[in-house]
C-alpha positions as CSV (number, residue, x, y, z in Angstrom):
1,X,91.3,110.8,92.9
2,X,94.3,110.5,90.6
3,X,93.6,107.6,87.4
4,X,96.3,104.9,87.5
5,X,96.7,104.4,84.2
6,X,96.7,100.4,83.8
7,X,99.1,98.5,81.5
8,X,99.7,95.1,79.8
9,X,102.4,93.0,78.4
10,X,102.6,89.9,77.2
11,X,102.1,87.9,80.5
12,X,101.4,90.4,82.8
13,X,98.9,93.5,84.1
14,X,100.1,96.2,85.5
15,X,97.4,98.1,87.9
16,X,96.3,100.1,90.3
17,X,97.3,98.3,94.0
18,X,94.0,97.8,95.4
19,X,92.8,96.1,98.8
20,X,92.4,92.6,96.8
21,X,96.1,92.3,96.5
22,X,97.0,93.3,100.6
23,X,96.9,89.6,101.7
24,X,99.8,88.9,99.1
25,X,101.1,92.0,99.4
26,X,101.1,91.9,103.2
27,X,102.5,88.3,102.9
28,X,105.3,89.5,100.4
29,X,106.3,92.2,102.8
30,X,106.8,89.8,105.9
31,X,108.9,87.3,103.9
32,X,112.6,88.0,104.8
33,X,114.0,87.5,101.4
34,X,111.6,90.0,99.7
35,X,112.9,93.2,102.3
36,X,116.1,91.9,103.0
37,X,117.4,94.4,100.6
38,X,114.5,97.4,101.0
39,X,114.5,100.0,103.3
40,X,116.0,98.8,106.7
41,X,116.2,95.8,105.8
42,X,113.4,93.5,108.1
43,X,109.8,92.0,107.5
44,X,106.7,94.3,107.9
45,X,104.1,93.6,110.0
46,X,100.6,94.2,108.7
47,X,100.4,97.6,109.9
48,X,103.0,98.7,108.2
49,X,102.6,96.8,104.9
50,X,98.9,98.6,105.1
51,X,101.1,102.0,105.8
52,X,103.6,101.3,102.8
53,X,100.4,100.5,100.5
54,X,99.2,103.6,101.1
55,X,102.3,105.4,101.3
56,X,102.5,103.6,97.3
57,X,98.8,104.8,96.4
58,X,99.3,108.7,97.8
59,X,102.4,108.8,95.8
60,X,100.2,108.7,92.4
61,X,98.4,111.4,93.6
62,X,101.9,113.5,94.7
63,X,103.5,112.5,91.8
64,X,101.4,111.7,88.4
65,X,103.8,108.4,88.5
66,X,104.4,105.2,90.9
67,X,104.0,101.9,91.9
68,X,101.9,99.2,89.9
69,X,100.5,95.7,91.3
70,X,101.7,93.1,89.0
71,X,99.0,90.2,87.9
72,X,98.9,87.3,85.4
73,X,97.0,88.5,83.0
74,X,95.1,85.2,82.7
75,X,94.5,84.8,86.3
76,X,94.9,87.9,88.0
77,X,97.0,86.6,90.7
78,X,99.4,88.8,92.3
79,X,102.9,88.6,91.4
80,X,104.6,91.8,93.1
81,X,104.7,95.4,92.4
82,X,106.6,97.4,89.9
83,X,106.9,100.9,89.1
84,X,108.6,104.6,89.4
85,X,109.1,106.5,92.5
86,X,110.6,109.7,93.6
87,X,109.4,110.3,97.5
88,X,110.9,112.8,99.2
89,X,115.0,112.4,100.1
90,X,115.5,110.4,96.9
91,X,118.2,111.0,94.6
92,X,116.1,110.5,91.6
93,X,113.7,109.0,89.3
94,X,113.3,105.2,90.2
95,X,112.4,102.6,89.1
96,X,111.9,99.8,91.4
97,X,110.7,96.0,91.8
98,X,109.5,93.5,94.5
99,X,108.6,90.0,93.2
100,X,106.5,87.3,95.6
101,X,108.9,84.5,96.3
102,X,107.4,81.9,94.4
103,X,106.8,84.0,91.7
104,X,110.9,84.8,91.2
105,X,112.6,83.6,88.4
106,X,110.0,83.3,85.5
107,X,111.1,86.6,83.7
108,X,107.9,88.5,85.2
109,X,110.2,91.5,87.1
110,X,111.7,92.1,83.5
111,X,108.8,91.8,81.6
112,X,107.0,94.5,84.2
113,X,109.9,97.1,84.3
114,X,110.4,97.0,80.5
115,X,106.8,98.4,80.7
116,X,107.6,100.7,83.2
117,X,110.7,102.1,81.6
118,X,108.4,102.8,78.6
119,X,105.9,104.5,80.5
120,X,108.6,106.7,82.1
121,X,110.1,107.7,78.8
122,X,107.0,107.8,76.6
123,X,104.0,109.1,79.2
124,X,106.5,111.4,81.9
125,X,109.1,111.8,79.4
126,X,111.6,111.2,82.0
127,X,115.4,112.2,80.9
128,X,116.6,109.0,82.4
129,X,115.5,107.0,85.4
130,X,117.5,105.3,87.8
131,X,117.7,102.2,89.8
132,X,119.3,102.1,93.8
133,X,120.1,98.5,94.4
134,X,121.9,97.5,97.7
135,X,125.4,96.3,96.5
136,X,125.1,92.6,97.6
137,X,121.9,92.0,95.5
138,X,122.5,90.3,92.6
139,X,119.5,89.0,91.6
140,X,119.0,93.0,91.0
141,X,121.7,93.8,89.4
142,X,120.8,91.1,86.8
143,X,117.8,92.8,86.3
144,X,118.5,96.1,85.9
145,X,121.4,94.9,83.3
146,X,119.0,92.8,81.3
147,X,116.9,96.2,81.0
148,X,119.5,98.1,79.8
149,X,120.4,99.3,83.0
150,X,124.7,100.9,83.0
151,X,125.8,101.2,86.6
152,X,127.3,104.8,87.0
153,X,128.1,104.9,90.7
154,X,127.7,103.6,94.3
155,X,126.8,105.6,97.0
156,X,125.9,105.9,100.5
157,X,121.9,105.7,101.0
158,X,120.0,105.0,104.1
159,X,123.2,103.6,105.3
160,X,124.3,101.2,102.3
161,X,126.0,100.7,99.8
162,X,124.0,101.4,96.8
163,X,124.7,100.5,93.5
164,X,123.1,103.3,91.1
165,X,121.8,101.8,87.4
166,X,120.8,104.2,85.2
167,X,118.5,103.8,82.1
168,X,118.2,106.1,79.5
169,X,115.3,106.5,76.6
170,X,116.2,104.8,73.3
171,X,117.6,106.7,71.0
172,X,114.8,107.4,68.2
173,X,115.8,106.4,64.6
C-alpha cells in the first residue's frame, strides 16, 4: 500500500481519506450545491460516494499523487478534500477542490490548494498543473485566481463548458 504523504498548513491537515471521514464525505457528496458543478452534475448516493472514495484512494496507488481529506488541524473535523488528479480521459494535471457547505468561505479551499500546488511543483515536479472549472462557477474561478491560477482556454469536457486555469511553479530567484 502506497504512503500518503500527509501535510499541514497553518489551519489545516491534509491526509490520507480514510473511513472516519465517509459520513461527511458521504454527506458532502449528496448536498446539491457541493456537485452541482462535478461530474454530471447531481448528488451521490452512498454507494457511490463509497465508489468515488475509493476511486480517490486507488488513484494514489495509480498515480504517486491525488486527493487529500482536509481537517482543522485543532480538531480534526472534516472540511472537504483537496488535491491533484489525472484519471484516465483527463486533459491534464489537476488540481481540484470540494469544500463541506458550512465550511465555505473561511479561506480553507485556498489555504489547502496553496499546499497542494507546492507539493505538485516541489514533490512531482509537475511542469504546470491545471484547473477545469465549469464556466458558471464562480466561487471557483475566485479560487483558482487567488492561487495564481491564468485562465488559458475553455473547452468542451464531459459536456460543459470548462474553463481551464493553469498554474505554473514559481520562478526560482
Amino acid at each position: 500500500m502506497i504512503e500518503i504523504p500527509r501535510i499541514e498548513t497553518e489551519r489545516l491537515r491534509l491526509t490520507a481519506l480514510g473511513e472516519r471521514h465517509f459520513e461527511d464525505y458521504a454527506s458532502m457528496l449528496a448536498d446539491a450545491s457541493s456537485t452541482r458543478f462535478v461530474g454530471d452534475g447531481h448528488p451521490l448516493d452512498r454507494m457511490n460516494a463509497w465508489r468515488s472514495m475509493a476511486m480517490l484512494l486507488g488513484h494514489w496507488s495509480l498515480r504517486g499523487y491525488g486527493i487529500w481529506a482536509v481537517e482543522l488541524k485543532d480538531t480534526g473535523e472534516f472540511v472537504g478534500r483537496v488535491g491533484l488528479h489525472n484519471p484516465e480521459g483527463w486533459p491534464d494535471l489537476e488540481l481540484g477542490w470540494m469544500l463541506m457547505p458550512n465550511q465555505r468561505h473561511k479561506g480553507y479551499a485556498t489555504e489547502a490548494c496553496r499546499a497542494a500546488l507546492d507539493f505538485a511543483f516541489n514533490h512531482l515536479k509537475a511542469p504546470r498543473v491545471v484547473s477545469l472549472i465549469d464556466a458558471e462557477n464562480s466561487e471557483s474561478e475566485r479560487i483558482a485566481c487567488r492561487i495564481g491560477g491564468r485562465q488559458a482556454t475553455t473547452i468542451d469536457f464531459l459536456g460543459h463548458a470548462t474553463l481551464v486555469y493553469i498554474y505554473h511553479p514559481p520562478e526560482s530567484s
